[in-house]
C-alpha distance (Angstrom), angle and dihedral (degrees) to the residues before:
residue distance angle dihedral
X1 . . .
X2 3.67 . .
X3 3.93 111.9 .
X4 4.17 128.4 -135.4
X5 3.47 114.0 -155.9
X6 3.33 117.7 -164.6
X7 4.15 129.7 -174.7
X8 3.54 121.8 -175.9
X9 4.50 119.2 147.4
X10 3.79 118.6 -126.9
X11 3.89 108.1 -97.0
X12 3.64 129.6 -177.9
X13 4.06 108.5 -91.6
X14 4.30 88.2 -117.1
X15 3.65 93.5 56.1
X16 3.96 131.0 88.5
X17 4.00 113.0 -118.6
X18 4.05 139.6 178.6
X19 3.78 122.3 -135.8
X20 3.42 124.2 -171.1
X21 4.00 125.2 -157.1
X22 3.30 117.5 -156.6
X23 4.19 110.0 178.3
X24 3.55 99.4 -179.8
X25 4.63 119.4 -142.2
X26 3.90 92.2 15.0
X27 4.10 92.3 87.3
X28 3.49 93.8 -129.2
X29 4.02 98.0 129.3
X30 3.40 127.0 -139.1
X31 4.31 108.8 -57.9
X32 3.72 118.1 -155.6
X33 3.69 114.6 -164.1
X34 3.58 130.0 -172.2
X35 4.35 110.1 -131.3
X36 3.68 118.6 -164.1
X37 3.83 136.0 165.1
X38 3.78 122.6 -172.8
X39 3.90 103.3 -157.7
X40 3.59 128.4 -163.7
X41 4.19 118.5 -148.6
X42 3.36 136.8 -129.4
X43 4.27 118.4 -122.6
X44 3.57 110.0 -104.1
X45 3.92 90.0 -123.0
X46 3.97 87.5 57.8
X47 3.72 93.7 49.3
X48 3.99 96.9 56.8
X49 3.85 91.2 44.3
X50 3.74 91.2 51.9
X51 3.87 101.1 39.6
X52 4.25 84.5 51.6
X53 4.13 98.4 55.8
X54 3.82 78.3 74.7
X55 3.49 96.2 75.7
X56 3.83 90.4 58.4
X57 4.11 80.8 71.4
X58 3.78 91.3 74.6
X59 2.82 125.1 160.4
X60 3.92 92.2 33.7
X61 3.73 124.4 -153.2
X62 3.57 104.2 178.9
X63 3.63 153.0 3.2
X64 4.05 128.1 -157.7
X65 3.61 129.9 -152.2
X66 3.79 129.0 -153.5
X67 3.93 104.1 -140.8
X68 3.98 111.9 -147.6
X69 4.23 106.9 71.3
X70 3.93 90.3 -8.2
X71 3.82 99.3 70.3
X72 3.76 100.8 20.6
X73 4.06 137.8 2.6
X74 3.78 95.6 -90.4
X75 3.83 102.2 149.9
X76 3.86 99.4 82.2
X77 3.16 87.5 55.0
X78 4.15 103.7 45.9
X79 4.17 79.5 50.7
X80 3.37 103.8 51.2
X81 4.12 94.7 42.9
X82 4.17 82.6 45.4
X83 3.46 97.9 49.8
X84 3.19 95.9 44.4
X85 3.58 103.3 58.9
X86 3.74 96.2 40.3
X87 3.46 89.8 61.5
X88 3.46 92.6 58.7
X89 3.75 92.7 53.4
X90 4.03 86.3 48.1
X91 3.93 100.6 -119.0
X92 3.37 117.1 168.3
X93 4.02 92.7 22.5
X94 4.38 86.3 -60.0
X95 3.59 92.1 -69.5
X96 3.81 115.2 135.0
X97 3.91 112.8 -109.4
X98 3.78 118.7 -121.2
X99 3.75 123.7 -111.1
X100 3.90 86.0 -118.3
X101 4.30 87.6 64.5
X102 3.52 90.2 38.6
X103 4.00 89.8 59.7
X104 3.76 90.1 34.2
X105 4.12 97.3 51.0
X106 3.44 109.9 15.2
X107 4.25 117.8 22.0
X108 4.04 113.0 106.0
X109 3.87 89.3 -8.9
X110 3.82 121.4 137.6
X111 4.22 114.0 -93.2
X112 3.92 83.2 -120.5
X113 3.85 93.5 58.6
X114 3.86 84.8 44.1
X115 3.77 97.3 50.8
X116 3.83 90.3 50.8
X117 3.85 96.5 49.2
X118 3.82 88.7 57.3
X119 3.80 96.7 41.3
X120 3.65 113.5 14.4
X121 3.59 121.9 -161.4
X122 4.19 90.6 27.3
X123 3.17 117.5 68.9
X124 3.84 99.4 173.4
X125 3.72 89.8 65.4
X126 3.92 91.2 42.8
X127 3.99 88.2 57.1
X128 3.75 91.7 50.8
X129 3.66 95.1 51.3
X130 4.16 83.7 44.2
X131 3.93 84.2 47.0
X132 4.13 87.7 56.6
X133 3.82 99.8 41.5
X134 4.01 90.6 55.8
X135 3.42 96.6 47.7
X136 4.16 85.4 50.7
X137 3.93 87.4 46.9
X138 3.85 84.8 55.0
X139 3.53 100.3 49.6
X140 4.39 84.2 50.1
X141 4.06 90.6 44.4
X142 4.03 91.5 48.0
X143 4.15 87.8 65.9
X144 3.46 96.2 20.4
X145 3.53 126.3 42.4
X146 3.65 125.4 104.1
X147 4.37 136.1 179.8
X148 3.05 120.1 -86.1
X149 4.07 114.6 -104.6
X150 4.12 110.4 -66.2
X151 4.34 94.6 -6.6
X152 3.89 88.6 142.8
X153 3.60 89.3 48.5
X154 4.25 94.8 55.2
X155 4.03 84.1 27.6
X156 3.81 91.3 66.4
X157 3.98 90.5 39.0
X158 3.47 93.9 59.3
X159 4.17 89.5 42.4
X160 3.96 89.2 50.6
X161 3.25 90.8 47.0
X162 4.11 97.6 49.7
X163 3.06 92.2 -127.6
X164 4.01 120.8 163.3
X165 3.55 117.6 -130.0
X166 4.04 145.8 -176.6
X167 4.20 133.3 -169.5
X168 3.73 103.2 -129.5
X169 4.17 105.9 -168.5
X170 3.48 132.7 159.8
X171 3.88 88.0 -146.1
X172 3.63 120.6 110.8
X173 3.78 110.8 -86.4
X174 4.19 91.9 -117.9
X175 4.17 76.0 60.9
X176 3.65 99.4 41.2
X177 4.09 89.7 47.1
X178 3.89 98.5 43.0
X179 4.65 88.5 46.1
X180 3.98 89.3 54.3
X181 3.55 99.7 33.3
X182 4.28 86.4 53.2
X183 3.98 89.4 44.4
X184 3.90 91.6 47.2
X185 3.24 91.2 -120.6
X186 4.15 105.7 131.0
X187 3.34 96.8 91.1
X188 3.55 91.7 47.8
X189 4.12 97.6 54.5
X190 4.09 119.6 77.5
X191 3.61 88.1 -161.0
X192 3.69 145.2 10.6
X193 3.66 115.1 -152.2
X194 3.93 123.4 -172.5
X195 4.12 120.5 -161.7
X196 3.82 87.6 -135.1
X197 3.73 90.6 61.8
X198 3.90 94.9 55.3
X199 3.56 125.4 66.1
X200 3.53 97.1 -102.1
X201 4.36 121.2 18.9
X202 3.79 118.2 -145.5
X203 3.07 145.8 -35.1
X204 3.84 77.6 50.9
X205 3.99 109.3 78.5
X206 3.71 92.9 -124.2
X207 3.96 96.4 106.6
X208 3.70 88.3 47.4
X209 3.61 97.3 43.5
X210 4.20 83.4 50.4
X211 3.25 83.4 55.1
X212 3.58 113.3 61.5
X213 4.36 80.5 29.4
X214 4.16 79.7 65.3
X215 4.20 104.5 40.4
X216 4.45 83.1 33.6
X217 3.24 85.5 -130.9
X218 3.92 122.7 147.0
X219 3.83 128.1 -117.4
X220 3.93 86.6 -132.9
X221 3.89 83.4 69.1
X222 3.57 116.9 41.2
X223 3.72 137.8 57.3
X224 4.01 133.1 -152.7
X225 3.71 128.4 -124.1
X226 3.85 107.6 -154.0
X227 4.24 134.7 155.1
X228 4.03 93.7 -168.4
X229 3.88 127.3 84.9
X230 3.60 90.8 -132.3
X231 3.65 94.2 49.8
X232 3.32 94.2 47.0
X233 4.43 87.9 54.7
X234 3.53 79.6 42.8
X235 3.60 95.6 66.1
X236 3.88 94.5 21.8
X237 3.85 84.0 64.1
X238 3.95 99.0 39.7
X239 3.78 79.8 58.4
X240 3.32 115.7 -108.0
X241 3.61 140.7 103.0
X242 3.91 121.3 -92.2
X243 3.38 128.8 -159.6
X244 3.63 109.2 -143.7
X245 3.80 125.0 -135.0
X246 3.89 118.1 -147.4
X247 3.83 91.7 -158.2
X248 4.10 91.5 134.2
X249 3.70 110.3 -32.1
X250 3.94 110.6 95.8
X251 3.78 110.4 -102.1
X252 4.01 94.7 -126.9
X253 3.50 87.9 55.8
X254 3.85 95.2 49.7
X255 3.83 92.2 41.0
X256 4.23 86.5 57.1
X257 3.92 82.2 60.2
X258 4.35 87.5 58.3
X259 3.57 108.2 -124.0
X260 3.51 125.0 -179.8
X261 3.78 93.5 -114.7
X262 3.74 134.5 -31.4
X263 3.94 122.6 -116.8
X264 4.09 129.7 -179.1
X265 3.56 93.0 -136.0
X266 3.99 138.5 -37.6
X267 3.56 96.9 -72.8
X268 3.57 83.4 63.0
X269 4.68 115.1 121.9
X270 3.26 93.0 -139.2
X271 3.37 88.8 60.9
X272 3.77 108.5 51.0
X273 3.70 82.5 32.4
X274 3.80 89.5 71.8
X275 3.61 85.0 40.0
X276 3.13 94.0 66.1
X277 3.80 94.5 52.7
X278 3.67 92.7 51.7
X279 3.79 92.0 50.0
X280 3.92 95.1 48.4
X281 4.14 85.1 49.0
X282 4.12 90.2 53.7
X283 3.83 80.5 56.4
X284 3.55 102.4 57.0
């Protein structure tokens, strides 16, 4: 198996940054690629009043986690095996695609809406292409992927608190399986459910709402952790409150999608701050 090695540091999501990938024996040189996110933030005042409608969840019964750039860094990895192998088929004229129309087009969408962005008009050839770039992406994420800043610490939270919970992804279940088997995580899910098992995938609440269906746990009692903008609708619209995670996406964008509040990663104050609040509610 050939191996992709891939360095890049752990910047702040508001600062510029250079990666280089450097995939040894497939001739591909050394590419150096500029990432930058503008992000947008939410008032102060807006924060608080967001990060407090959790307590109205008490007592809680479950939480739900997307999987791709809410449990580990995946992104990088999804854009370099993408824009690799549509250059090779020449889209857009052979010139690579940006990390800006990779989040845009292509990040947390459905493989369907994938498949037709590449090859419009056939989506048969569009899923086999799909079919090729996610079994590249798993061959990256076998050597590769990592958790996402302070998961054991919320992981054990949720355990200590008996808490039921589910993965809720839009990635193919090979995907989903391989991410929570490397984060040592499959003993820790109740249920894995994948969008193109339910009649309708994300941003349409159906996974969610299969979800809760699956653990019998009630919407009333359970909140979402998700770094996508259709995840976030997604969980928005299976009604309940998501808190957002600005791993990649650009936080204006995610804040369009109305998540509770927005955090950089789950050592983040804000929040253990609001779980705090929701704990000392539960007591009451």
């Amino acid at each position: 198996m050939t191996n992709f090695f891939l360095r890049f540091p752990s910047f702040p999501n508001d600062v510029s940054w250079q990666v280089k990938f450097c995939p040894p024996q497939i001739h591909l040189g050394c590419v150096k690629i500029n990432l930058k996110q503008t992000v947008t933030k939410a008032s102060s005042q807006n924060c608080v009043e967001s990060m407090s409608s959790l307590t109205r969840l008490a007592s809680l019964e479950a939480v739900l986690f997307d999987v791709d750039g809410t449990l580990c860094d995946s992104d990088p990895l999804h854009y370099y095996a993408l824009r690799e192998m549509l250059e090779e088929i020449g889209f857009n004229g052979g010139a690579p695609i940006t990390e800006e129309f990779f989040i845009e087009t292509f990040s947390g969408k459905h493989s369907d809406d994938t498949a037709l962005v590449v090859f419009p008009g056939d989506l048969e050839r569009g899923l086999k292409f799909v079919d090729d770039k996610e079994a590249m992406f798993r061959r990256l994420a076998a050597e590769q992927l990592k958790p996402l800043k302070g998961l054991d610490k919320v992981r054990k939270w949720v355990e200590n608190h008996g808490l039921k919970r589910a993965a809720v992804t839009n990635a193919p279940r090979a995907n989903a399986e391989l991410m929570i088997s490397k984060l040592c995580l499959s003993d820790f899910f109740d249920a894995v459910i994948i969008g193109d098992e339910c009649e309708r995938a994300k941003p349409h609440p159906d996974p969610y709402l299969k979800a809760l269906e699956v653990l019998k746990a009630s919407k009333d009692h359970a909140f979402v952790f998700e770094d996508s903008v259709s995840g976030i609708k997604a969980g928005v619209a299976a009604g309940m409150p998501v808190i957002g995670l600005a791993t990649r996406n650009p936080e204006h964008l995610l804040m369009e999608a109305k998540p509770a509040f927005l955090i950089k990663d789950y050592e983040d104050p804000k929040l253990w701050a609001a779980l705090e609040e929701l704990d000392k509610a539960g007591a009451r």
